[in-house]
FITIPA-499088 format. One record per residue (C-alpha): residue number from 1; x, y, z. Coordinates in Angstrom, 2 decimals, always signed. Layout:
<nodes>
+-----+---------+---------+---------+
! num !      xx !      yy !      zz !
+-----+---------+---------+---------+
! NUM !       X !       Y !       Z !
...
+-----+---------+---------+---------+
</nodes>
This chain:
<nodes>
+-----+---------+---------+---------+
! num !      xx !      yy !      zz !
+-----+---------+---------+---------+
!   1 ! +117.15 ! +216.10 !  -31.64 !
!   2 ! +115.42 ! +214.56 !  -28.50 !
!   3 ! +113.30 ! +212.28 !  -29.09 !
!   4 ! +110.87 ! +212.61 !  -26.30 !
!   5 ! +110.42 ! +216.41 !  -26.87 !
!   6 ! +107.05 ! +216.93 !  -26.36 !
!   7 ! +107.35 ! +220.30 !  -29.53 !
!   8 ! +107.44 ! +217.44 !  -32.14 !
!   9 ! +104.68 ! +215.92 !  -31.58 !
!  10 ! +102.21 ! +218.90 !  -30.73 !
!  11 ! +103.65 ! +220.91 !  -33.78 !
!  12 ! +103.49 ! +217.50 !  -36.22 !
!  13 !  +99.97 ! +216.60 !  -35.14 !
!  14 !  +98.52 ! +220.69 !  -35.81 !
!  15 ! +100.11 ! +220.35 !  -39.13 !
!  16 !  +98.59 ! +217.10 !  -39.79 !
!  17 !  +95.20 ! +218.31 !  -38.69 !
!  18 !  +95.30 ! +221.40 !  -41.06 !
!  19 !  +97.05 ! +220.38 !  -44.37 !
!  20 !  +97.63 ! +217.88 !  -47.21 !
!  21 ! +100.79 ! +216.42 !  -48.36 !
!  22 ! +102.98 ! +218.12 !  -50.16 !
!  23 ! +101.33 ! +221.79 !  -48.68 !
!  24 ! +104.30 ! +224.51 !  -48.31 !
!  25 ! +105.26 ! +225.58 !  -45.23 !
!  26 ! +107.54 ! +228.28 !  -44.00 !
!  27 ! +109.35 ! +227.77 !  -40.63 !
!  28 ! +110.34 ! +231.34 !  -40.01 !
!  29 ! +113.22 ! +231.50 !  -37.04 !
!  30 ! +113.86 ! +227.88 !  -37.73 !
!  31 ! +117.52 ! +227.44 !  -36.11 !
!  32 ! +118.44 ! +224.07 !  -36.81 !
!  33 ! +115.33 ! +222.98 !  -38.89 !
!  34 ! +114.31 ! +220.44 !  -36.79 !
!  35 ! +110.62 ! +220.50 !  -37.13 !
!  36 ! +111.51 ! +221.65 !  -40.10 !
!  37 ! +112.95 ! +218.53 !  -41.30 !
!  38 ! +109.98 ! +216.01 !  -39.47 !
!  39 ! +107.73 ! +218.42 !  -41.76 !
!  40 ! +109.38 ! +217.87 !  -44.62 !
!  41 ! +109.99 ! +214.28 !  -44.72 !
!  42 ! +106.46 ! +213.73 !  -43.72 !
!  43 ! +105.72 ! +215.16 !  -46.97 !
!  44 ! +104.93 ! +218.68 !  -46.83 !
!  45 ! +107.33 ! +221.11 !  -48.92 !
!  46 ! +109.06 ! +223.44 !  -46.39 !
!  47 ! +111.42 ! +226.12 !  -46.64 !
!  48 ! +113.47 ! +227.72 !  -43.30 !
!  49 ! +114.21 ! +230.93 !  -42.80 !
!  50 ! +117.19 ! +231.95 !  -39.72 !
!  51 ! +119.65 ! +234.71 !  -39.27 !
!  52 ! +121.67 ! +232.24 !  -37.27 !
!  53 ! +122.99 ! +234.40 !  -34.86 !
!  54 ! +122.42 ! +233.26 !  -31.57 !
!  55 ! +126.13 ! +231.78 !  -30.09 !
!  56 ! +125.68 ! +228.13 !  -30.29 !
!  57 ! +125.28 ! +229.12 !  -33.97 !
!  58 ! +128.23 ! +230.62 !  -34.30 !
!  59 ! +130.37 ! +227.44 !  -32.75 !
!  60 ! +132.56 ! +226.58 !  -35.70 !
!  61 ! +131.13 ! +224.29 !  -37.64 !
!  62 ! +127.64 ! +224.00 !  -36.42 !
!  63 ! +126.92 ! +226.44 !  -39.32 !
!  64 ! +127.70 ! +223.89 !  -41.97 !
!  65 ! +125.92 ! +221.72 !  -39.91 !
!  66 ! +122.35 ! +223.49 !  -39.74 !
!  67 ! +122.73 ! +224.22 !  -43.92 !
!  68 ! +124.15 ! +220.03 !  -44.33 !
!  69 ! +121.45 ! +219.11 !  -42.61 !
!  70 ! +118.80 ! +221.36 !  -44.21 !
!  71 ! +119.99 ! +220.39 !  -47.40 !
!  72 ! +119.57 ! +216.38 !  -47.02 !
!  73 ! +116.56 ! +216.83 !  -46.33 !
!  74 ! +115.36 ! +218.65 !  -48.86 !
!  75 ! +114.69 ! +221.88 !  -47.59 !
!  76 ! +114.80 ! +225.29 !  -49.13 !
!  77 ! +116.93 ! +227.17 !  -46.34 !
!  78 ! +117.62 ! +230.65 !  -46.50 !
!  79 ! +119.96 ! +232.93 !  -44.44 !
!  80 ! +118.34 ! +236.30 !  -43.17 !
!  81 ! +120.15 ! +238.93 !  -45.13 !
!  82 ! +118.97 ! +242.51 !  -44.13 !
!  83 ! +115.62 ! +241.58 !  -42.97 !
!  84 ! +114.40 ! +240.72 !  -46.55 !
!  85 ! +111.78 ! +237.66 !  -47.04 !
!  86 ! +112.96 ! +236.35 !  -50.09 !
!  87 ! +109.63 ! +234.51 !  -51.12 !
!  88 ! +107.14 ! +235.42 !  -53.12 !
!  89 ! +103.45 ! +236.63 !  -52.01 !
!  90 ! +100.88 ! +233.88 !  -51.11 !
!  91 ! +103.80 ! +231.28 !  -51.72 !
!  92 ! +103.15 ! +229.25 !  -48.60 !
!  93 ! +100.02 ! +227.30 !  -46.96 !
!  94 ! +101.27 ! +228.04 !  -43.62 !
!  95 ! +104.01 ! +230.12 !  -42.04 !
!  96 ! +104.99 ! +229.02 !  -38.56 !
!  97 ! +106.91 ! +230.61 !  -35.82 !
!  98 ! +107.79 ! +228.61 !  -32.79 !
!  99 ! +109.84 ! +230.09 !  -29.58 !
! 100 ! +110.25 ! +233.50 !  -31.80 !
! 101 ! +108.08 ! +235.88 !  -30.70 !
! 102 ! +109.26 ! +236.05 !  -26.99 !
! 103 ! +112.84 ! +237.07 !  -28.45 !
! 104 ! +111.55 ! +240.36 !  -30.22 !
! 105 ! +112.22 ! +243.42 !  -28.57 !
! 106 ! +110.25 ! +245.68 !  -30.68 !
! 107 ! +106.14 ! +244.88 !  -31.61 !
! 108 ! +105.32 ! +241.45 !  -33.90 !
! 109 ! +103.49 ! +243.97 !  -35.63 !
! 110 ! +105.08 ! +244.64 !  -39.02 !
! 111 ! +107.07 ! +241.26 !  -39.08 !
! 112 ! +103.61 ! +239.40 !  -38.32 !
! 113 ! +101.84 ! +241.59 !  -40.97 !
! 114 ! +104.97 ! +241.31 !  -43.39 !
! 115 ! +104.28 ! +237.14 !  -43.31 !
! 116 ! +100.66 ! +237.00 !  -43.85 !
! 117 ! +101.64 ! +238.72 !  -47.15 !
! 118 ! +103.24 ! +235.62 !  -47.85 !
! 119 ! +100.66 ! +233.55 !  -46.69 !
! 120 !  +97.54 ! +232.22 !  -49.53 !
! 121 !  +94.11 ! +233.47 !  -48.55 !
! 122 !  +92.92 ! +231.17 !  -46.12 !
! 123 !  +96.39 ! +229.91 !  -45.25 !
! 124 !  +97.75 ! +229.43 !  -42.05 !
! 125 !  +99.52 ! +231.57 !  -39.35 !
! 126 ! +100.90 ! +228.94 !  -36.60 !
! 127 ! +102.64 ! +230.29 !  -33.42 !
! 128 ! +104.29 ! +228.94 !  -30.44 !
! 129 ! +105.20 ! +231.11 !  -27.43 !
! 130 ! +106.20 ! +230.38 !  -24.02 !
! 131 ! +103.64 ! +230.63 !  -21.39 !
! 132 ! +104.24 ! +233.71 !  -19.20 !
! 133 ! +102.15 ! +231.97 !  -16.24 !
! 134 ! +103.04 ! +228.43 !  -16.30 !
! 135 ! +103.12 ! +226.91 !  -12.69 !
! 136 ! +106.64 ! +226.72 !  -12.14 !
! 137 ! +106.87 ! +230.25 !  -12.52 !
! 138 ! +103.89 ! +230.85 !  -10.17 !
! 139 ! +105.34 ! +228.73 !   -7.71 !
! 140 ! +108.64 ! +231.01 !   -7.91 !
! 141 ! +107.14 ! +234.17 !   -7.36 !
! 142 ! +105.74 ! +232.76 !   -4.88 !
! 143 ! +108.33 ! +232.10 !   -3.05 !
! 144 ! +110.62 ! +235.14 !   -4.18 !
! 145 ! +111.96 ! +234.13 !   -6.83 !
! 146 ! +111.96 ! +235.27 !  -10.49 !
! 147 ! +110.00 ! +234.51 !  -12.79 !
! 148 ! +112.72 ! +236.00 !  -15.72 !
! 149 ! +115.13 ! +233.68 !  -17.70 !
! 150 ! +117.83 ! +233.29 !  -14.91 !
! 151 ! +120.04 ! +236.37 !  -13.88 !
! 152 ! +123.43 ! +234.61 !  -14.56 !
! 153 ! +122.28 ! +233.69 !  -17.98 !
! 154 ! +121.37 ! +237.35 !  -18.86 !
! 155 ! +124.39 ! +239.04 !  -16.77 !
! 156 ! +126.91 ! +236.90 !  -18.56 !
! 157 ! +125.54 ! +236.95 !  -22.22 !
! 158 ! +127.50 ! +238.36 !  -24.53 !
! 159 ! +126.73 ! +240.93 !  -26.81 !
! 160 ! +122.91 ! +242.00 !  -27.83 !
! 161 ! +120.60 ! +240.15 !  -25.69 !
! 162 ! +118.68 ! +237.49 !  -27.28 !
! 163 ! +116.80 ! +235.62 !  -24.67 !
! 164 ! +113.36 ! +236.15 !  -23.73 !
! 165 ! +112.23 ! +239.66 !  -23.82 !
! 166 ! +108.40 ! +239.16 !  -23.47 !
! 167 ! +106.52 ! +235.56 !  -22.44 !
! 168 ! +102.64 ! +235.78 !  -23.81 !
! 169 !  +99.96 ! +234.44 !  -21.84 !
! 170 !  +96.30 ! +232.84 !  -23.80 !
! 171 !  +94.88 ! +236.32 !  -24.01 !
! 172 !  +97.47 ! +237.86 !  -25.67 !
! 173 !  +97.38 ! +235.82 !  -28.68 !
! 174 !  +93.47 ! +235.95 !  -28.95 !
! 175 !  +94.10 ! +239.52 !  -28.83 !
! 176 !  +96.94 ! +239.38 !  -31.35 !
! 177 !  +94.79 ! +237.16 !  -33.73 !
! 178 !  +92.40 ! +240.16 !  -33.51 !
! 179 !  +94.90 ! +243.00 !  -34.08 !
! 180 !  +95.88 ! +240.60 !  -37.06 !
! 181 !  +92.21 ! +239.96 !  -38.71 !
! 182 !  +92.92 ! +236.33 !  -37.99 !
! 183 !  +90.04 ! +233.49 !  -37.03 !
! 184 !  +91.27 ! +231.27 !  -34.22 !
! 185 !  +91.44 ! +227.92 !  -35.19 !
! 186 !  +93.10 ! +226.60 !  -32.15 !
! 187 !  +94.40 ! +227.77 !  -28.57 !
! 188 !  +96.01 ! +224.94 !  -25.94 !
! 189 !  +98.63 ! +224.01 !  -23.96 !
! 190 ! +101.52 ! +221.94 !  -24.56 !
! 191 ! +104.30 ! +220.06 !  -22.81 !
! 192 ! +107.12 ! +220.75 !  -25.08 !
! 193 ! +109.63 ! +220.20 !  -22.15 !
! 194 ! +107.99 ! +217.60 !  -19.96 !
! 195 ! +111.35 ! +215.49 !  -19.98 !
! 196 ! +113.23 ! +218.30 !  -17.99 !
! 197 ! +110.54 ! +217.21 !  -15.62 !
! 198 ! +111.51 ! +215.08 !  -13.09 !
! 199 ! +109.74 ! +211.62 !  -13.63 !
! 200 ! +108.27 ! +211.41 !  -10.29 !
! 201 ! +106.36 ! +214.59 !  -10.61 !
! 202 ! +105.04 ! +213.86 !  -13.82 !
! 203 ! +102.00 ! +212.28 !  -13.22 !
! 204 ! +100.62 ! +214.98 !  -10.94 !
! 205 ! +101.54 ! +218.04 !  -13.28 !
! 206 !  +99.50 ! +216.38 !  -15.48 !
! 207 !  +96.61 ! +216.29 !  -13.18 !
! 208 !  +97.00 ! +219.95 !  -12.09 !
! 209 !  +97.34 ! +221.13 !  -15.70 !
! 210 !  +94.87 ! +219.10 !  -16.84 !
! 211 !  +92.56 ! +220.85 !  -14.65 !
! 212 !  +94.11 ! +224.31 !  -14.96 !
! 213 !  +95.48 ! +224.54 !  -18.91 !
! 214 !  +96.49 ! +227.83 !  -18.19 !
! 215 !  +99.47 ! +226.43 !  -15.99 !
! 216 ! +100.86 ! +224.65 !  -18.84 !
! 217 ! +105.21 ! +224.74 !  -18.35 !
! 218 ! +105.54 ! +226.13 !  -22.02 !
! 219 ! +103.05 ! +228.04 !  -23.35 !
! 220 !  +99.95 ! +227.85 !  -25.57 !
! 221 !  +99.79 ! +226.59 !  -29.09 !
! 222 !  +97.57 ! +229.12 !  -31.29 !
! 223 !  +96.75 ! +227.84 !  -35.24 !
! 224 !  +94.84 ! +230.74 !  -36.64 !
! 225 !  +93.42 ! +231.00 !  -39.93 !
! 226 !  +94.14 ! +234.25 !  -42.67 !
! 227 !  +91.18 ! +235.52 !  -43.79 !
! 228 !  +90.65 ! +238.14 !  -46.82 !
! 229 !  +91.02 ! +241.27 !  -44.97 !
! 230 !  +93.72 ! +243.83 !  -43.29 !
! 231 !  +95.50 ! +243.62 !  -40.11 !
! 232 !  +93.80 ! +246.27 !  -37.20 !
! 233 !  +95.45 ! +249.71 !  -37.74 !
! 234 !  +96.19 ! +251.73 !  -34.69 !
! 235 !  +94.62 ! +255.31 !  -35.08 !
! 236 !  +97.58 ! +257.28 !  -33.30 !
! 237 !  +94.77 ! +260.14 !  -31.50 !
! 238 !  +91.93 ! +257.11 !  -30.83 !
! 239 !  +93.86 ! +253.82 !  -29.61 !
! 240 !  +97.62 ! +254.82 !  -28.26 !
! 241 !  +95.98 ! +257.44 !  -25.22 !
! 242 !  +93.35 ! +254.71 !  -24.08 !
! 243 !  +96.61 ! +251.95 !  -23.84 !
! 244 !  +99.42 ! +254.45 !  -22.93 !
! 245 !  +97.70 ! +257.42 !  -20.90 !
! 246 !  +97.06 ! +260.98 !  -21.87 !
! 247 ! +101.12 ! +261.78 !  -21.95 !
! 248 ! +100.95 ! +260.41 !  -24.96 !
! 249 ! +101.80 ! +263.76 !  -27.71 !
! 250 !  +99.19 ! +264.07 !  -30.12 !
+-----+---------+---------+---------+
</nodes>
């Protein structure tokens, strides 16, 4: 765990903002329950929910690590087996995804809609995503270059790819909170990885982003709030022609 990493703080301080001690959380996508863990031991009842399959996972022994670690801190960790949430219905105060919706490769739709069933009325539905315009990426466009996770890091992966398949940018989640029937508590940028930064540039990304959120390196925070109602349904002969074009079989 680093302890200058920027996530901790932003995803501590939203938590603290929006809930009482000893509130349940569920970290869905959770890897190594690191926020996780700050979560729980700042008094908040979490549980963690991974498939732990990406490859750093599967180094031996970092396994037994992850559940250790879970463990001794006193939180309920489960294993994705099948796809199956093993809670109960409006168990948790807040479900929480952070860096997990960019890996998807089909729609949040039914996974997103499949949490909030877990989720009380009037709990919480707090997502992280990387920001799909952040300056450095608009500076390497600009100059030719890509904007995609780099090309030897996707070329040499082995296996099913499970980097970055699609970045959001601040209208996308105000739309998704819409699709969802969710109010928007919060929408801002954060720094999570302002130490990669180097220090004598520091000062003046601050400035720039400061001035321009939306250039943020990683990504907008959204907190949104569950209300009593059902996700947007799309009408297959209404919605899908107006986003996809009249090839679209009826």
């Amino acid at each position: 765990m680093n302890p200058v990493s920027g996530s901790y703080l932003s995803i501590t301080n939203a938590a603290l903002r929006h809930l009482r001690a000893g509130d349940r959380i569920l970290d869905f996508g959770c890897g190594p329950c690191d926020n996780t863990a700050i979560l729980q031991l700042l008094g908040f009842e979490c549980s963690g929910y991974d498939d732990l399959q990406d490859d750093w996972h599967k180094i031996p022994g970092n396994k037994e690590r992850i559940l250790s670690f879970a463990k001794e801190c006193g939180i309920d960790f489960r294993q994705a087996v099948n796809g199956v949430l093993p809670f109960g219905k409006h168990a948790f105060d807040m479900v929480m995804l952070h860096a997990v919706l960019e890996h998807l490769h089909d729609s949040p739709r039914e996974l997103l809609n499949d949490l909030l069933e877990l989720v009380k009325p009037r709990g919480l539905l707090f997502v992280t995503v990387p920001n799909a315009v952040n300056i450095r990426k608009r500076m390497s466009v600009l100059f030719g270059r890509t904007n995609l996770p780099p090309f030897e890091s996707y070329y040499w992966y082995p296996g099913s790819w499970r980097g970055h398949i699609r970045e959001y940018v601040r209208d996308d989640l105000v739309r998704l909170s819409e699709y969802l029937n969710l109010e928007v508590i919060e929408i801002r940028g954060c720094d999570h990885m302002l130490q990669k930064l180097p220090a004598a540039v520091r000062p003046m990304y601050l400035f720039l982003t400061g001035i321009f959120p939306g250039w943020k390196i990683l990504g907008y925070l959204s907190l949104e709030k569950h209300r009593n109602g059902r996700p947007t349904e799309l009408h297959p002969k209404t919605n899908l022609p107006r986003f996809w074009g009249p090839t679209v079989r009826k």
